[in-house]
N, C-alpha and C positions, 0 to 999 in steps of 0.2 A: 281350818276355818270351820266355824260351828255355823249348820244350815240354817239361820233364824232370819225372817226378813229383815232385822235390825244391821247383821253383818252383811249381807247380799245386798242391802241397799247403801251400805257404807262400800263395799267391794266396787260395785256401779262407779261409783262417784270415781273414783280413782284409776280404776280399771276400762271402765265402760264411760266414760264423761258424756259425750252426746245424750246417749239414753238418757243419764242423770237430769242432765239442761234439759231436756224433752218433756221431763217428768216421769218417765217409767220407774213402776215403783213394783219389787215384792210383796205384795201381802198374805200370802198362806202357802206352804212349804208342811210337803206331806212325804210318805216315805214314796210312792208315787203318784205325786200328785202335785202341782205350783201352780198357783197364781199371781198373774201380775195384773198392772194396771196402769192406766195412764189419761189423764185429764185432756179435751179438745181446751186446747189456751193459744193467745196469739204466736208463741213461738213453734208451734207445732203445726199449724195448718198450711192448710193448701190455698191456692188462690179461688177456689172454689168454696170457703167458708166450713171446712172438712181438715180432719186431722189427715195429715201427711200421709203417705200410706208408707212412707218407710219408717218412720215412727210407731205403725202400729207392727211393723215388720220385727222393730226391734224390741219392743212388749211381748209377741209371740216367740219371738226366737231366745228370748230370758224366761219365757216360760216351759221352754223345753231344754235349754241346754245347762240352765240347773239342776236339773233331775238327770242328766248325765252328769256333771261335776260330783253331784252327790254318792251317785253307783261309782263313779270313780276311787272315795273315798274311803264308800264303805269295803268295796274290795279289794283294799290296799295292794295294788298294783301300782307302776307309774305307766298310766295312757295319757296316749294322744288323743284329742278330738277335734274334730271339724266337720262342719256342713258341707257334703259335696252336690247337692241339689236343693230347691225349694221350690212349691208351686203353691198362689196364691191364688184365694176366690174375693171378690168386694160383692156384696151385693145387696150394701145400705150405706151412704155416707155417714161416716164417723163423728157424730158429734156428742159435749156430755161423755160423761165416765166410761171409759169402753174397760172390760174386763177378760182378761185372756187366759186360757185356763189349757192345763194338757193333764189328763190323765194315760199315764205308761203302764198298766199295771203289771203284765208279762215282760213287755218288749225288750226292755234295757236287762232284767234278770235274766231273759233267757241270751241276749245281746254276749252280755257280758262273761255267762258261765260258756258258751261257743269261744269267744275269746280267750278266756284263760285256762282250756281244755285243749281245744287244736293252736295256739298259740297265730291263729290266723287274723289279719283285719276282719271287721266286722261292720257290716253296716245295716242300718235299721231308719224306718220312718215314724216323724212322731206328729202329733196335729194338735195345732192351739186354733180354738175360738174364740175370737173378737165378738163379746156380747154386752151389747146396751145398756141402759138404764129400764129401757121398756122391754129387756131380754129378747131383744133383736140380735138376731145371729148378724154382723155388719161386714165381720172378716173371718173368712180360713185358710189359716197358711198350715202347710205340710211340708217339715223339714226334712232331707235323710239324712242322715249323723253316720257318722265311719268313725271307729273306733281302732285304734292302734296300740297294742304295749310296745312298748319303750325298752330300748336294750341298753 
């Protein structure tokens, strides 16, 4: 799959559906770098008049577990991946375009060259910002990612 938001947002739709319906959206896809994004609309809120907080859960966590898919790719292994923890901070209700962004710039190369060197799991954390329209930090979630080759 070529990493363009056009395919990662067509990938969503079939792959990821909820996200999709939620509106979560790819918009910039860097070699370490993603952005996504997601609209407060009525199918996403909360009863508080605030976007869902699992919905921003899952805008944060497509913005970091593309940028492993990617490292995956590019160093044509076959790995496993999954989240083995997450902690999350709120500390602005979510309304209006929220934008969630992760820059990895080391983590997943050095992640990855440890894994296919000691041939061992690997696990690493990575953090997306939920930010505003008025660049209000709203949400930070912090993923750990385990990474596994494939026998």
């Amino acid at each position: 799959m070529d990493f363009t938001p056009f395919r990662l947002n067509f990938f969503t739709f079939f792959k990821l559906p909820s996200a999709w319906w939620c509106g979560v959206r790819v918009i910039k896809i860097e070699k370490h770098y993603c952005e996504t994004k997601v609209v407060h609309r009525w199918v996403n809120q909360n009863p508080f008049n605030s976007m869902f907080w699992a919905v921003q859960g899952m805008a944060a966590e497509l913005a970091t577990g593309v940028l492993v898919m990617k490292a995956i790719k590019e160093h044509n292994h076959k790995v496993s991946m999954l989240v083995l923890n997450n902690h999350a901070n709120f500390s602005k209700k979510a309304r209006g375009r929220i934008s969630f962004s992760c820059d990895a710039t080391t983590v997943i190369d050095e992640a990855f060259n440890k894994l296919i060197k000691l041939k061992e799991p690997q696990t690493f954390w990575l953090t997306s910002k939920g930010i505003d329209q008025e660049d209000n930090v709203v949400s930070t979630f912090e993923f750990e990612w385990t990474v596994l080759l494939k026998k």
